[in-house]
C-alpha positions as CSV (number, residue, x, y, z in Angstrom):
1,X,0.0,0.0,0.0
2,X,2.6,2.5,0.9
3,X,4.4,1.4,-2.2
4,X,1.0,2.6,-4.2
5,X,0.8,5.5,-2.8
6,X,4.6,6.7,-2.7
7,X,4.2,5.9,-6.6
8,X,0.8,8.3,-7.0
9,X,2.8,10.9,-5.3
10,X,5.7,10.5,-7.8
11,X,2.4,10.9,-10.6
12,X,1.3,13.7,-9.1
13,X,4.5,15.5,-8.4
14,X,5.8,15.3,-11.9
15,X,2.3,15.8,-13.6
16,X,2.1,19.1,-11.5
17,X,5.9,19.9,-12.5
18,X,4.4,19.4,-16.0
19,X,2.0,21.6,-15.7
20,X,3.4,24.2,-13.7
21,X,6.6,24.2,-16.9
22,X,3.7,24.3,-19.1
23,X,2.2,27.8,-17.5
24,X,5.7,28.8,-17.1
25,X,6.1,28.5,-21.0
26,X,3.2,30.2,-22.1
27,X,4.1,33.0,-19.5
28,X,7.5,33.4,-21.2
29,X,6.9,32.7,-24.9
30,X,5.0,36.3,-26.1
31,X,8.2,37.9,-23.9
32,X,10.6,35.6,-25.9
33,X,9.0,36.9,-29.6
34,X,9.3,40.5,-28.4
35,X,12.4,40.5,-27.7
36,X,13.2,38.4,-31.4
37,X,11.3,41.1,-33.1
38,X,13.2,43.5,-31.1
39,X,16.8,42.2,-31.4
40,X,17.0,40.0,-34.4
41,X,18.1,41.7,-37.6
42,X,16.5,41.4,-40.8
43,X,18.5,39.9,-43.7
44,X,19.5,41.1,-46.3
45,X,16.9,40.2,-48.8
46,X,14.5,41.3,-46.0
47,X,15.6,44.5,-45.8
48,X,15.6,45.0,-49.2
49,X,11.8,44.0,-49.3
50,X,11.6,46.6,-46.8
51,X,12.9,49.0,-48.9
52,X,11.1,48.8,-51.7
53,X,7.7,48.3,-50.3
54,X,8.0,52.1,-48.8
55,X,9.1,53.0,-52.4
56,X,6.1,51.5,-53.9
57,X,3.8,52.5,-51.3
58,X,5.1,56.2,-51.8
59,X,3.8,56.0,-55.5
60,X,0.5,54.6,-53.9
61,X,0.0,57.2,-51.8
62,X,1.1,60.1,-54.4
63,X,-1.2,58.6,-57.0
64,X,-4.1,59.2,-54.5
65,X,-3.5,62.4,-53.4
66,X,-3.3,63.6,-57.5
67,X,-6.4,61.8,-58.1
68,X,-8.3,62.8,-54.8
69,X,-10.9,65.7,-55.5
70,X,-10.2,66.4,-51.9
71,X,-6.7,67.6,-52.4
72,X,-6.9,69.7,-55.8
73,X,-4.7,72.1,-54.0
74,X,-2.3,69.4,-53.9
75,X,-2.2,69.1,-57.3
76,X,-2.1,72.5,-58.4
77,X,1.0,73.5,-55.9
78,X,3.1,70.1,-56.5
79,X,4.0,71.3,-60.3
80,X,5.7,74.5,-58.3
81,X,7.7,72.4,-55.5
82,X,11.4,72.1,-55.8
83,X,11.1,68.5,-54.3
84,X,8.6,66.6,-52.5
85,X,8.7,64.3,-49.5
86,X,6.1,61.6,-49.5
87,X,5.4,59.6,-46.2
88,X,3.3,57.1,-46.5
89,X,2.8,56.0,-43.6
90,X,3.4,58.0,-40.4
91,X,2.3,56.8,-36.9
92,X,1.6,58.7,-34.1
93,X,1.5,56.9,-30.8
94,X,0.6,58.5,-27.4
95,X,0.9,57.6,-24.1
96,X,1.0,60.1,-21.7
97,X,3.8,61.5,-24.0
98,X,3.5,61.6,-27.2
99,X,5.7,60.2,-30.7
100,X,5.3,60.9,-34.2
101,X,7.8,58.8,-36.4
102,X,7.7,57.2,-40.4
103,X,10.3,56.7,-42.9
104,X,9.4,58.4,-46.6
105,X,11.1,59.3,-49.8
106,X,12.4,62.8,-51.2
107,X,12.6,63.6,-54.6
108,X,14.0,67.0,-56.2
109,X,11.9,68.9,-58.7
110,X,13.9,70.4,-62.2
111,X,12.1,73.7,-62.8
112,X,13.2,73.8,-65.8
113,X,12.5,69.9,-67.2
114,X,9.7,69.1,-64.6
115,X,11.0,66.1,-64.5
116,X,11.9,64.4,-60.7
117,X,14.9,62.8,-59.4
118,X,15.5,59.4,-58.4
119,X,14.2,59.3,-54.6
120,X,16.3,59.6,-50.8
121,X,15.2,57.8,-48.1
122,X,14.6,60.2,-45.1
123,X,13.1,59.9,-41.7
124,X,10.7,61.7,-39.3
125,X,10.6,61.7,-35.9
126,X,9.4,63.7,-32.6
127,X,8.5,63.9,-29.3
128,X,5.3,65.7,-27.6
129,X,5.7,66.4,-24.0
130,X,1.7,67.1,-24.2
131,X,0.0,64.4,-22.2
132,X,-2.3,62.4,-24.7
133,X,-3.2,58.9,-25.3
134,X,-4.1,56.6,-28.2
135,X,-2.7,56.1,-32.0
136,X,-3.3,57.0,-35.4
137,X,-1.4,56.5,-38.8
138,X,-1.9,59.4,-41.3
139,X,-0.3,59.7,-45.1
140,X,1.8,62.7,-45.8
141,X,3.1,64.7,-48.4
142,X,5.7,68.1,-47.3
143,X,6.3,70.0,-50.8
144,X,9.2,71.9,-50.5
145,X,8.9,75.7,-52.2
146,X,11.9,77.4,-51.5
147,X,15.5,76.7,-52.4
148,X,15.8,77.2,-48.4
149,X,13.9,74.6,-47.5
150,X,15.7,72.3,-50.1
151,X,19.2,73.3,-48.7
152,X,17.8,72.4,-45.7
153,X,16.5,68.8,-45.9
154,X,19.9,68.2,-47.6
155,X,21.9,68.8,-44.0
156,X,22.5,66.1,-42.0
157,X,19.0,67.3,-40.5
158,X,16.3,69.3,-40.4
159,X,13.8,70.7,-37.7
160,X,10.8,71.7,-38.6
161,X,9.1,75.5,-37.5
162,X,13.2,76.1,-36.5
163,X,15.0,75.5,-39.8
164,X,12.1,75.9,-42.4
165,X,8.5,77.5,-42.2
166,X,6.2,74.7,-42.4
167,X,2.3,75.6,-42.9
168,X,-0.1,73.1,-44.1
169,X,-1.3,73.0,-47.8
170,X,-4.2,74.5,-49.2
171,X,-6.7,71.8,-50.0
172,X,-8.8,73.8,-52.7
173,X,-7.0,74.7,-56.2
174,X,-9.2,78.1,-55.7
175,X,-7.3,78.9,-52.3
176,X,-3.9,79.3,-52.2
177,X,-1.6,79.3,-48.7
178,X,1.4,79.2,-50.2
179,X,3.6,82.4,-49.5
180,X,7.4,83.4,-50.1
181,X,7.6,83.2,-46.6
182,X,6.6,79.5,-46.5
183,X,9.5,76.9,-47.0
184,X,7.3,73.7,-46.9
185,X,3.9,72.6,-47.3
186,X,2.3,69.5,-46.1
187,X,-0.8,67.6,-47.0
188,X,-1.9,65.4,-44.5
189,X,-5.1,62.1,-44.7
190,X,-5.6,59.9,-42.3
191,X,-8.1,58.4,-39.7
192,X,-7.5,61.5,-37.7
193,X,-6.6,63.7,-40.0
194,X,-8.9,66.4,-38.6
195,X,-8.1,66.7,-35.2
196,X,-5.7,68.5,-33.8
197,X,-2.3,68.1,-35.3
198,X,1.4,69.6,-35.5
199,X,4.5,68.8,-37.0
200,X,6.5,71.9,-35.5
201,X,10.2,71.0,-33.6
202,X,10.1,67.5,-35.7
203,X,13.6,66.1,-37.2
204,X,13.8,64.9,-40.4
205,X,16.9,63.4,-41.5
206,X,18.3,60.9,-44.5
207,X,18.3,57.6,-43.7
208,X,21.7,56.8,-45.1
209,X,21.8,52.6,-44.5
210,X,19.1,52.6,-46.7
211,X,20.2,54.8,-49.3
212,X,23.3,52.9,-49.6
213,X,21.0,49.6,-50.1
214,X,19.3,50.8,-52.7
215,X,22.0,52.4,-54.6
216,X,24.3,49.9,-53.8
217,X,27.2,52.3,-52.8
218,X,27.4,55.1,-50.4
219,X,25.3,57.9,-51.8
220,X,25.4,61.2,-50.2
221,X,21.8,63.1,-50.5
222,X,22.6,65.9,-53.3
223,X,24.9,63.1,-55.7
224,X,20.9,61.6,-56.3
225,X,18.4,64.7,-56.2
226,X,20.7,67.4,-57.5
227,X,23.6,65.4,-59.7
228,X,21.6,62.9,-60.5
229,X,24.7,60.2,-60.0
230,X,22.1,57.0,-59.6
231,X,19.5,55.2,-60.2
232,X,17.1,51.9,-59.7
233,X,14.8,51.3,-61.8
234,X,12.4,50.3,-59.5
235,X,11.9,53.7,-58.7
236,X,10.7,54.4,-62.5
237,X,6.8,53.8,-61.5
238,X,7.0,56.2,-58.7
239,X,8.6,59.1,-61.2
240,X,5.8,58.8,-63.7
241,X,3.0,58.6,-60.8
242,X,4.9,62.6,-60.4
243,X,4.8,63.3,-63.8
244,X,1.0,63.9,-63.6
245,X,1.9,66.2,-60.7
246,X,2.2,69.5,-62.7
């Protein structure tokens, strides 16, 4: 008898071990993928997937905003920009402070041609000391109308409201915002597009690692919008979506 039960004890021990490793597990797996997605690098191929998804979505989200009736001022001030900065996707994340970041692509405008360059990958980024909570994701577009404001997305960064003048777009081809004493212009759609909103104190800056994937050599900003040094082809869909832009 003692034999029995020394032998049910053994069962339930290890059955509970089991089941307590089991919990333990589940506990630690979503901790374990967090910090993978954190701290494991994408390859190569990955990254290059990466890349040219935010190229293609850029054409995606420039088609829309030329063909949106919403946004005829967009359409009407693009043909004068010197360049234009297309983020398709920016998210803005709050809680109790507040973050705006997305990764877009610039192109320079030839006054002369109207043709665009091949595009830079930049970045945006900032930081709200407001309190607010919640998220939304919002497409942009900055058209840069002043040789200023061109010179100064080509520095190693740029800070918007300190800088440049930033002022949003006009959103009717009747109306027109657009002074000599604005240096960029943004057009802005998204969930929450109409609520309250500024892009004043943000940094944007190149994002060189990725310039130097897609160009396969070290690029420096000005070699691809103002010397026009390089090119990729798969950037050839996104200059004619610009073409229309005039």
């Amino acid at each position: 008898m003692q034999l029995a039960c020394v032998s049910c004890n053994n069962v339930f021990h290890h059955t509970t071990m089991s089941f307590s490793s089991l919990r333990r597990y589940h506990l630690l797996l979503p901790v374990a993928l967090l910090l993978t997605a954190l701290f494991v690098r994408p390859s190569y191929a990955e990254k290059i997937s990466q890349i040219q998804k935010v190229v293609a979505k850029s054409s995606a989200t420039a088609q829309s905003f030329i063909t949106d009736t919403n946004f005829n001022g967009f359409k009407k001030t693009a043909g004068k920009a010197r360049a234009m900065l297309i983020v398709p996707k920016l998210d803005k994340i709050g809680f109790i402070l507040g973050a705006t970041g997305g990764t877009g692509v610039l192109l320079a405008h030839d006054m002369v041609s109207g043709k665009w360059s091949y595009p830079v990958f930049y970045t945006i980024g900032s930081i709200s000391m407001d309190i607010q909570f919640g998220s939304d994701t919002s497409e942009i577009i900055f058209l840069v109308m002043t040789v200023k404001g061109l010179k100064a997305l080509l520095n190693t960064q740029c800070k918007l409201g300190k800088d440049v003048i930033l002022a949003a777009g006009p959103m009717s081809s009747a109306s027109d915002t657009a002074t000599k004493k604005t240096d960029i212009l943004y057009f802005r759609r998204g969930l929450e597009a109409s609520g309250s909103f500024s892009l004043n104190g943000a940094i944007i800056a190149p994002r060189n690692s990725w310039n130097t994937l897609y160009y396969k050599k070290a690029v420096d900003p000005a070699d691809i919008l103002l010397r026009h040094l390089s090119s990729n082809p798969q950037a050839d869909a996104l200059l004619e979506t610009l073409s229309a832009a005039r």
